[in-house]
C-alpha positions in Angstrom: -10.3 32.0 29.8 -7.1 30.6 27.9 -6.4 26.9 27.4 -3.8 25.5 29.3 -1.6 23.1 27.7 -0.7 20.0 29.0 2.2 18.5 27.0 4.4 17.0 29.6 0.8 14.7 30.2 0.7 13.6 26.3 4.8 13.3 26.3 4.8 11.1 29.6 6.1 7.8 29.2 3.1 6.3 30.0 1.3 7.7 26.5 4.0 7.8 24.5 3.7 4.2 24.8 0.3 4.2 23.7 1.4 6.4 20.9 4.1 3.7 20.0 2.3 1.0 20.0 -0.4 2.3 17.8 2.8 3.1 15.4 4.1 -0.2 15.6 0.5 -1.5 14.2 0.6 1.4 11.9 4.1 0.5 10.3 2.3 -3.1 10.3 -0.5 -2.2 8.0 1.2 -0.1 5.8 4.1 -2.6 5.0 1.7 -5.6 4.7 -0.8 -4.1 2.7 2.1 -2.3 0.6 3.5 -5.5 -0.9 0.3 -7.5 -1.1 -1.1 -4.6 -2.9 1.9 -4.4 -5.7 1.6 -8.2 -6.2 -1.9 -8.3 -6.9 -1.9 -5.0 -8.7 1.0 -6.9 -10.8 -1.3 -9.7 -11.5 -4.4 -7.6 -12.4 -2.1 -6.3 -14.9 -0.9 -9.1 -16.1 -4.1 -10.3 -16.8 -5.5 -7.2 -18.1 -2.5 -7.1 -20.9 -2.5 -10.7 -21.4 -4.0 -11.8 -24.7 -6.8 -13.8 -23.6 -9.7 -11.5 -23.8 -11.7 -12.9 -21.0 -9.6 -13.1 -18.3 -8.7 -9.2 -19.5 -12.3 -8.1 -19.2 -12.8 -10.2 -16.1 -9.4 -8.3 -14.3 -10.6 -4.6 -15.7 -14.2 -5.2 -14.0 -12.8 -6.3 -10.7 -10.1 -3.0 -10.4 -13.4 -0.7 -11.7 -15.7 -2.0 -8.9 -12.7 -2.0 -6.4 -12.2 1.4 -7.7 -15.7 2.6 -7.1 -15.8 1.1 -3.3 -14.7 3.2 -0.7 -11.7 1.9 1.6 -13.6 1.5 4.8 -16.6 -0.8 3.0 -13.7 -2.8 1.9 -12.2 -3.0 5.1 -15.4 -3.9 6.7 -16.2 -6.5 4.4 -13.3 -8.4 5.4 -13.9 -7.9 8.8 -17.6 -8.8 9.2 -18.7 -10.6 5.5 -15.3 -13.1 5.6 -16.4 -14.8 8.5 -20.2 -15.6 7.3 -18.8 -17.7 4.5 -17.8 -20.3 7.0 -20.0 -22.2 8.9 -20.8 -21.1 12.8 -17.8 -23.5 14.1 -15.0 -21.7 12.0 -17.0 -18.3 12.1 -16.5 -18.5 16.0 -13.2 -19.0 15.9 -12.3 -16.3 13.1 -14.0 -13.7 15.4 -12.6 -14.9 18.6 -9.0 -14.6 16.4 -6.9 -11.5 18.5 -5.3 -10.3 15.4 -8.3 -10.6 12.6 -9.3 -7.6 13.1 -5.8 -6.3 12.0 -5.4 -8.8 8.9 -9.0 -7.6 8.0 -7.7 -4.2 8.0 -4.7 -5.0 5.9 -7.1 -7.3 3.1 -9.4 -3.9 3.0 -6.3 -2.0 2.3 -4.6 -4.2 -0.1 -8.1 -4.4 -1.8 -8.2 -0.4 -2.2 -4.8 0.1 -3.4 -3.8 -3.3 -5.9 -6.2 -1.6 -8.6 -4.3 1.8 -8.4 -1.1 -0.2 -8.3 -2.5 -1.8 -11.3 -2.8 1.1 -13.5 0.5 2.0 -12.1 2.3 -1.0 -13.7 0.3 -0.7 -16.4 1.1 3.2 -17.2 5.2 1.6 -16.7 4.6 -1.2 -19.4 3.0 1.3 -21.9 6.0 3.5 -21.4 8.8 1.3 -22.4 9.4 1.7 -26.5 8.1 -0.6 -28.4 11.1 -0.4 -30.4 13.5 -1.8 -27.8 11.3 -5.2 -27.7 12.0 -5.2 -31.3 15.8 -4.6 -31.6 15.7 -7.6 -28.1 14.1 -10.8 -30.8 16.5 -9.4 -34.1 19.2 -9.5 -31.8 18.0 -13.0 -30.4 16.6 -12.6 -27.2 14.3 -15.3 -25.3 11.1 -14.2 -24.2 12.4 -14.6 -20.2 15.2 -12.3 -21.4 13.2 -10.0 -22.8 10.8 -9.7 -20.0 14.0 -9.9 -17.3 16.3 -7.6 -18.6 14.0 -5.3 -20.9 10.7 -4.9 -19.2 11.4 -5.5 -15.3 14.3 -2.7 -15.0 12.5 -0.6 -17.4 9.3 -0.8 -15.3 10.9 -0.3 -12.1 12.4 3.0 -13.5 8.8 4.0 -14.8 6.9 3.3 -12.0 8.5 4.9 -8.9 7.0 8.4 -9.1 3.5 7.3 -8.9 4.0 4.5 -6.9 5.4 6.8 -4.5 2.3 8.9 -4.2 0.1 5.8 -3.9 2.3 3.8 -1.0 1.7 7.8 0.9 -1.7 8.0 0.2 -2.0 4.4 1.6 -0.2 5.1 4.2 -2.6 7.6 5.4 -5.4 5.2 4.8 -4.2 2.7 7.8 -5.8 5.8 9.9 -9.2 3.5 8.6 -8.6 0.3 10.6 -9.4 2.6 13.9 -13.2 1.7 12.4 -12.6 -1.8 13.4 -10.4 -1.3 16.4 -7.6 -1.9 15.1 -5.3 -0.3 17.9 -3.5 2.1 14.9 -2.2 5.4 15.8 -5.5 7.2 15.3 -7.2 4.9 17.1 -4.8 5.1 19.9 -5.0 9.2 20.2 -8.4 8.7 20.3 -8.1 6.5 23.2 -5.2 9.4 24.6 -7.6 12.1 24.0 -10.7 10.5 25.5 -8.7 10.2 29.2 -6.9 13.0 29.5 -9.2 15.5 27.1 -5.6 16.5 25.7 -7.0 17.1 22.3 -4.8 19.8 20.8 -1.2 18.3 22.3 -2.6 14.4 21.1 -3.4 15.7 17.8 -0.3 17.6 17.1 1.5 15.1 18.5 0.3 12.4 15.8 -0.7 14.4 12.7 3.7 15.3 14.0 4.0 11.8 13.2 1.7 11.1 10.4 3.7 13.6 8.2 7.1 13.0 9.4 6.4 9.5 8.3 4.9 10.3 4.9 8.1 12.2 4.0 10.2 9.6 5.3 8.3 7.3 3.3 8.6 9.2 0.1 12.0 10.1 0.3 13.3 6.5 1.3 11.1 5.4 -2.2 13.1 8.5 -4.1 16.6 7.2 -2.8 15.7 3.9 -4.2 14.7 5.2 -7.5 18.2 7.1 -7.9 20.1 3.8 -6.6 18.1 1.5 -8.9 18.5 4.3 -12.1 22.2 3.9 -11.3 23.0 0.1 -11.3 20.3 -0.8 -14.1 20.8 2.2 -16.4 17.7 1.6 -18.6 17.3 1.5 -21.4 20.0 -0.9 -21.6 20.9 0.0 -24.8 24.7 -2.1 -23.7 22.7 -5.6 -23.6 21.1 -5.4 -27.1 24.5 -4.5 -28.8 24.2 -0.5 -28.9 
C-alpha cells in the first residue's frame, strides 16, 4: 500500500499560516536571545579578564555550570522557578502573563549561549598581539583609544567565524521553547501534523525552512564580516603611525 502525499493540504493557506506564525516567533527568539546572549557573554568576559580575582572566579563558575546545564532545564527554570521567587500575588500574574512563556524561552536561551559567546570574545581578545597595545601607549594612546580603535575592530574581525557557528547552533535551539508552548515553528508542525497526520510533507516542509534559514543566517554573518574587514582594516597599523 503506497503513501499518498498530500502537499497541496500542508501548502494551503490555511497552514502555511500556521507555519508563518510559528516563524515569526521563531525569528523572535533567535534575534532576542542573539543580542542578549553577546551582551552578557561580553560582560562574563569582561569580568573573567578583569584584574580583580574574585569577580574573575565568580564569572568562570557561572559560564562552567551554565555550560554543564542542558538548554531545556534552563529554559524551564525560567518558566516555572522565576515565578516562585515572588510572592502568590505577582506569581499569578507572571503565569497568567500571554507572552512569558515566550520571554522565558528567550532567558533559557540567552542563558545557554552567553557562556559560549563568552569564550568567543575571549578567544578574540587573546588573539590581538600584544605588541600592537604596546606600540598604542609609546605612541600616546588613552586607554578609551586603545580599547575603541585597537581592541573593538580587532575583536570584531576575530570573532565572526565562531560566532557564526554559535548564532546557527542557537538558532536551532529555539526548536526548545515548543517544551513550553511556545507556539515556534516546531511546535506549530506539531500542531499541523497532529490534524492532518501530514507527517512527511510538515516535516519537509519545516526542516525546508530550518536550513534555508541557517544558511541565510550564516551567510548574512559572512557578508558582514567582509564589509566590516573592509572599512576597519585591522590591524590598523595607519592609526599608530605605521
Amino acid at each position: 500500500m503506497s503513501y499518498a502525499f498530500r502537499w497541496d493540504l500542508v501548502l494551503s493557506p490555511f497552514w502555511l499560516d500556521s507555519l508563518l506564525m510559528g516563524f515569526y516567533y521563531t525569528a523572535g527568539l533567535f534575534i532576542f536571545s542573539s543580542m542578549l546572549s553577546l551582551m552578557l557573554g561580553g560582560a562574563f568576559a569582561f569580568a573573567e579578564l578583569s584584574n580583580y580575582i574574585l569577580i574573575s572566579k565568580i564569572s568562570k563558575v557561572i559560564c562552567h555550570l551554565l555550560k554543564n546545564t542542558p538548554a531545556p532545564f534552563l529554559m524551564l527554570a525560567c518558566y516555572i522557578l522565576f515565578p516562585v521567587l515572588f510572592p502568590a500575588e505577582i506569581r499569578d500574574i507572571i503565569n497568567g502573563y500571554q507572552h512569558f512563556g515566550f520571554y522565558s524561552a528567550v532567558a533559557g536561551l540567552t542563558l545557554n549561549c552567553a557562556p559560549y559567546m563568552n569564550d568567543v570574545i575571549k578567544s578574540g581578545y587573546g588573539a590581538i598581539p600584544r605588541g600592537v597595545y604596546d606600540v598604542a601607549r609609546v605612541s600616546g594612546f588613552k586607554k578609551y583609544q586603545i580599547a575603541w580603535l585597537i581592541v573593538v575592530p580587532g575583536l570584531l574581525i576575530s570573532i565572526f567565524p565562531a560566532m557564526n557557528l554559535r548564532l546557527v547552533h542557537n538558532f536551532k535551539n529555539t526548536s526548545l521553547a515548543m517544551l513550553i508552548s511556545v507556539p515556534e515553528l516546531t511546535w506549530q508542525s506539531q500542531e499541523i501534523e497532529s490534524i492532518t497526520f501530514a507527517s512527511i510533507e510538515v516535516t519537509t516542509v519545516v526542516t525546508v525552512i530550518y536550513i534555508v534559514s541557517s544558511l541565510v543566517i550564516s551567510r548574512t554573518i559572512i557578508t558582514l564580516e567582509h564589509v566590516l574587514f573592509s572599512y576597519l582594516r585591522w590591524p590598523r597599523f595607519d592609526l599608530l603611525g605605521g
